[in-house]
Structure formats: structure tokens, C-alpha cells
C-alpha angles and dihedrals in degrees: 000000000000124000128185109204108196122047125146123195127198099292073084107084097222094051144089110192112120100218079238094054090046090055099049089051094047090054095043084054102046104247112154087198157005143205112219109215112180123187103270086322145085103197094126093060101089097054089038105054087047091044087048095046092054090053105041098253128147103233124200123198106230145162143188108224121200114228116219126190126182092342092314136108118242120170139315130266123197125205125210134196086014121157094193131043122232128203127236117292145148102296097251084061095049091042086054093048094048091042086059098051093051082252124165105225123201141189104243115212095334105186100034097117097179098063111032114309125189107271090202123032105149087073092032098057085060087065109027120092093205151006120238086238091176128034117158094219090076111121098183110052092215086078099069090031079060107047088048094054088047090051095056090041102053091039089242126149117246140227140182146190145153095252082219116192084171135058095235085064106058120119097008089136130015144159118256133211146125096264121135111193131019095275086053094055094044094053086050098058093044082045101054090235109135142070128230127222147159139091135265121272113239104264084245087083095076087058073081096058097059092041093059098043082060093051097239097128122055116213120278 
């Protein structure tokens, strides 16, 4: 079963995906489920659960997490399997928060530098659970060869996802395994249980972003 884990609709300001939208694509493409993953909110759980429940779909309550040090951004952490959202904060604050909720924290797109890399992962890699190996907005294909290589070296579990802020994203990478319900997939990723595939979106899809951000495209 495929699972992309990080997906974002329109309660995130740069995107453009209706929860309803999101839900229809994942099931066209043959996703059995999904991780939301908002930008420092979780706004969208409620509509999606229900949404999830109604199709058949494994949901997983997510969120991206800005990391801010020192007034700056650096990086970005998703939780997975959360129950309760968390606002942006220096990472070891983020990394205790998830940890109390049970949470799996991952290290989302580390070595994209050109859209919010992790500024320290060398302290990061001592709290995090697992490293983002595959996300489809990676224009340059060296950043996920990169996280992948730092994954095996460092022993952590991996995750992946299109970080789709448009329908026609969804799904483009994606975690598979045999899980089937949410425990199961969880144990999977801190298992090292499961594989990573997909392709990369054409860098045009971030011309929605922006868009979005401007409030020239209503959400579809």
C-alpha cells in the first residue's frame, strides 16, 4: 500500500488542494493513505478524518513546523501521527513537544537550500526519528540523493511525500508497505520497514504557490 506522507490543502496559505480535492486524487491514483502535514497548523484534521473515514483512507494527523532560531528561520520539522499542533519554535522545542505527544518527527527536505534547508543537522539528526528522503518539490535532484545517503549513514528511518500544494501532485511520491491502519504504518517507518518511491514535480508547480500566496487562484 502507498502512502504519501506530506500533503498540504488550502488551510496552508501557499496552496490550493480543497480536503475534498485531496481525497478524490489520492483515491484516482491508488493511494491507500495520506499524512496531512499544514504549515505550523491543523486546522484541516477535522474535515479530513471525516473525509478519510468516508473513503477508506488511512489519515494521519500531521503538521510542518517551521523552526526558528534566534529570530530566523532554519528548517522545517513534520510531525506525524500528532494529536495536538504545535507553533513554530527552536527545533529542540519542537523535538520535546512531538516527543510528548508520542509523536514521529522527521526532518522535512534537509538539503534543499533553496527552500528552507535545515541549518543544523548535525544536532538535529540526535532527536529526529526520520529524514524526508524523497520530496517531489525537489527541483535538483542532489537534495534527495543526499538526504538518502545521510539517512543510511546516520541509521535513521525514512519517509517521503510530494509535498503537493496542487491536486495534480498528489501522490507523486509516497512510502510503501503492507500496513493497514495508521499503528501499523508507524511501526513501519521507525522499523525501517518500508520503501520510498515517486518522481519529481516539474519546478512550474511552485508558479502555484505563489500564486496562491497572492491570492490569484482560488482553491480547486
Amino acid at each position: 500500500m502507498k502512502f504519501d506522507l506530506h500533503l498540504h490543502t488550502h488551510y496552508s496559505s501557499d496552496a490550493l488542494t480543497k480536503p475534498s480535492t485531496l481525497v478524490k486524487e489520492l483515491k484516482k491514483k491508488g493511494l491507500g493513505g495520506f499524512a496531512i502535514t499544514e504549515h505550523n497548523n491543523c486546522s484541516s484534521w477535522k474535515e479530513l478524518e471525516a473525509l478519510s473515514k468516508k473513503e477508506g483512507l488511512i489519515f494521519v494527523k500531521g503538521e510542518e513546523i517551521k523552526v526558528v532560531e534566534a529570530g530566523r528561520s532554519a528548517g522545517e520539522i513534520i510531525g506525524l501521527f500528532m494529536n495536538q499542533e504545535i507553533k513554530p519554535a527552536p527545533a529542540d522545542e519542537i523535538f520535546d513537544a512531538l516527543k510528548q505527544q508520542g509523536a514521529v518527527a522527521v526532518i522535512a527536505h534537509p538539503f534543499d537550500f533553496l527552500r528552507h534547508n535545515f541549518k543544523d543537522l548535525k544536532k538535529a539528526k540526535e532527536r529526529a526519528n526520520a529524514i524526508e528522503v524523497f520530496n517531489s518539490r525537489c527541483v535538483v535532484g542532489s537534495f534527495n540523493k543526499k538526504a538518502k545517503e545521510f539517512a543510511k549513514k546516520n541509521g535513521l528511518a525514512v519517509t517521503a511525500g510530494s509535498d503537493g500544494h496542487h491536486p495534480r501532485e498528489v501522490g507523486q511520491s509516497f512510502v510503501e508497505c503492507s500496513a493497514q491502519n495508521s499503528e501499523a504504518l508507524r511501526k513501519a517507518i521507525l522499523g525501517k520497514k518500508v520503501t520510498v518511491g515517486g518522481s519529481i514535480s516539474s519546478p512550474l508547480v511552485h508558479c502555484y504557490t505563489t500564486l496562491s500566496k497572492l491570492g490569484l487562484m482560488k482553491p480547486i
